[in-house]
C-alpha positions in Angstrom: 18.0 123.9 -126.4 22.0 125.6 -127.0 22.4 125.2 -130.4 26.3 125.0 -129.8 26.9 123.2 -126.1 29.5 125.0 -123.8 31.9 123.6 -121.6 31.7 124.7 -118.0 33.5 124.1 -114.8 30.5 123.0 -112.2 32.4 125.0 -109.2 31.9 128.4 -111.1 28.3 128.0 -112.1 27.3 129.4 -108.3 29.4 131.4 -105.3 29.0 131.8 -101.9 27.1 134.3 -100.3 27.8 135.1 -96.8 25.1 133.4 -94.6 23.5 131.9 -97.0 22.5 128.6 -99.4 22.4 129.8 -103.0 21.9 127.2 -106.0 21.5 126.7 -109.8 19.3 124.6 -111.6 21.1 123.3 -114.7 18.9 120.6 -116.0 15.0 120.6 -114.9 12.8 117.7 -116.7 10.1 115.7 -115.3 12.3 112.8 -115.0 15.1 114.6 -112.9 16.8 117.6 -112.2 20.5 118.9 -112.0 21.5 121.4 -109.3 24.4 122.8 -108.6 25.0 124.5 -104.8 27.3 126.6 -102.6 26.8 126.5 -99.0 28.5 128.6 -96.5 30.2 127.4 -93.8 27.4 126.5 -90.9 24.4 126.6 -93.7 22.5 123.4 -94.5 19.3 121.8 -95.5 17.1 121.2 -92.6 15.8 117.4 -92.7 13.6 116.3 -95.4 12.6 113.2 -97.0 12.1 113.2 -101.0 10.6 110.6 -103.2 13.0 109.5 -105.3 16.9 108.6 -105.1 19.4 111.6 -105.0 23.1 111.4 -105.8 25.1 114.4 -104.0 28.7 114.9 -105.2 30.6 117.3 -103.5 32.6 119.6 -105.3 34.6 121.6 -103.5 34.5 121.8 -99.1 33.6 119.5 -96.5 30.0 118.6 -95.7 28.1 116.8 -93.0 25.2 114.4 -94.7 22.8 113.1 -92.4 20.2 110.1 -93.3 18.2 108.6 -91.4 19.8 109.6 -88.4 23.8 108.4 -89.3 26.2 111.1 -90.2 28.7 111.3 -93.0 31.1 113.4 -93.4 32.2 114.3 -97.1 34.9 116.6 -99.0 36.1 117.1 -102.3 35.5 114.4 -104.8 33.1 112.3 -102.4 29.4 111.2 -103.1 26.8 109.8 -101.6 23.0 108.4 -102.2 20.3 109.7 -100.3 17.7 106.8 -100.7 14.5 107.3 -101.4 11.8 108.4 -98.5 15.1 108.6 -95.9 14.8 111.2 -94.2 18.0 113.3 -95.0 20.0 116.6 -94.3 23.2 118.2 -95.2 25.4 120.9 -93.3 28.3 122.8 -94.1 31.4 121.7 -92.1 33.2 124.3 -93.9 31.4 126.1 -97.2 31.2 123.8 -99.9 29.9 123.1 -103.2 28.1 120.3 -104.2 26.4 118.9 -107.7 22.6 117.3 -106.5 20.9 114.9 -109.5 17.4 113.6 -108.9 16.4 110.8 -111.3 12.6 110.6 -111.0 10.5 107.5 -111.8 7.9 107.8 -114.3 
């Protein structure tokens, strides 16, 4: 563990990369994780289901969340929930950044 914490500003913890999905983990524990992502514009997540509840938060961008079949589109300062076992996927309208936590049950 930092002995003295820093402050940080999420949107500079990754950049874009030309064609591609590129991401930092800033907290990993067994009871959840932290990530923090930069998508390019047309990138995404291909659909996937997860077994636990997981809070996006975009950050910067637009974005195209899909669950369970219903799209949503998000920008800057929106979140959503992906529910548990929903199948889910997420698409860059135009690049964006986004903050992912995962709280896992023990």
């Amino acid at each position: 563990m930092n002995a003295h914490p820093e402050v940080k500003k999420l949107k500079d913890m990754v950049e874009y990369q030309e064609g591609a999905v590129v991401s930092r983990t800033i907290i990993d524990k067994k009871t959840g994780t932290v990530t923090v992502f930069a998508f390019d514009k047309d990138q995404g997540l291909s659909e996937h289901t997860a077994p636990f509840d997981a809070l996006v938060y975009i950050l910067e961008g637009k974005a195209e969340v899909v669950i369970s079949g219903k799209s949503y589109y998000l920008e800057e300062g929106d979140m959503i929930v992906m529910p548990a076992n929903e199948p889910h996927a997420l698409k860059a309208v135009d690049k964006f950044k986004m903050l992912l936590v995962m709280i896992k049950e023990e």
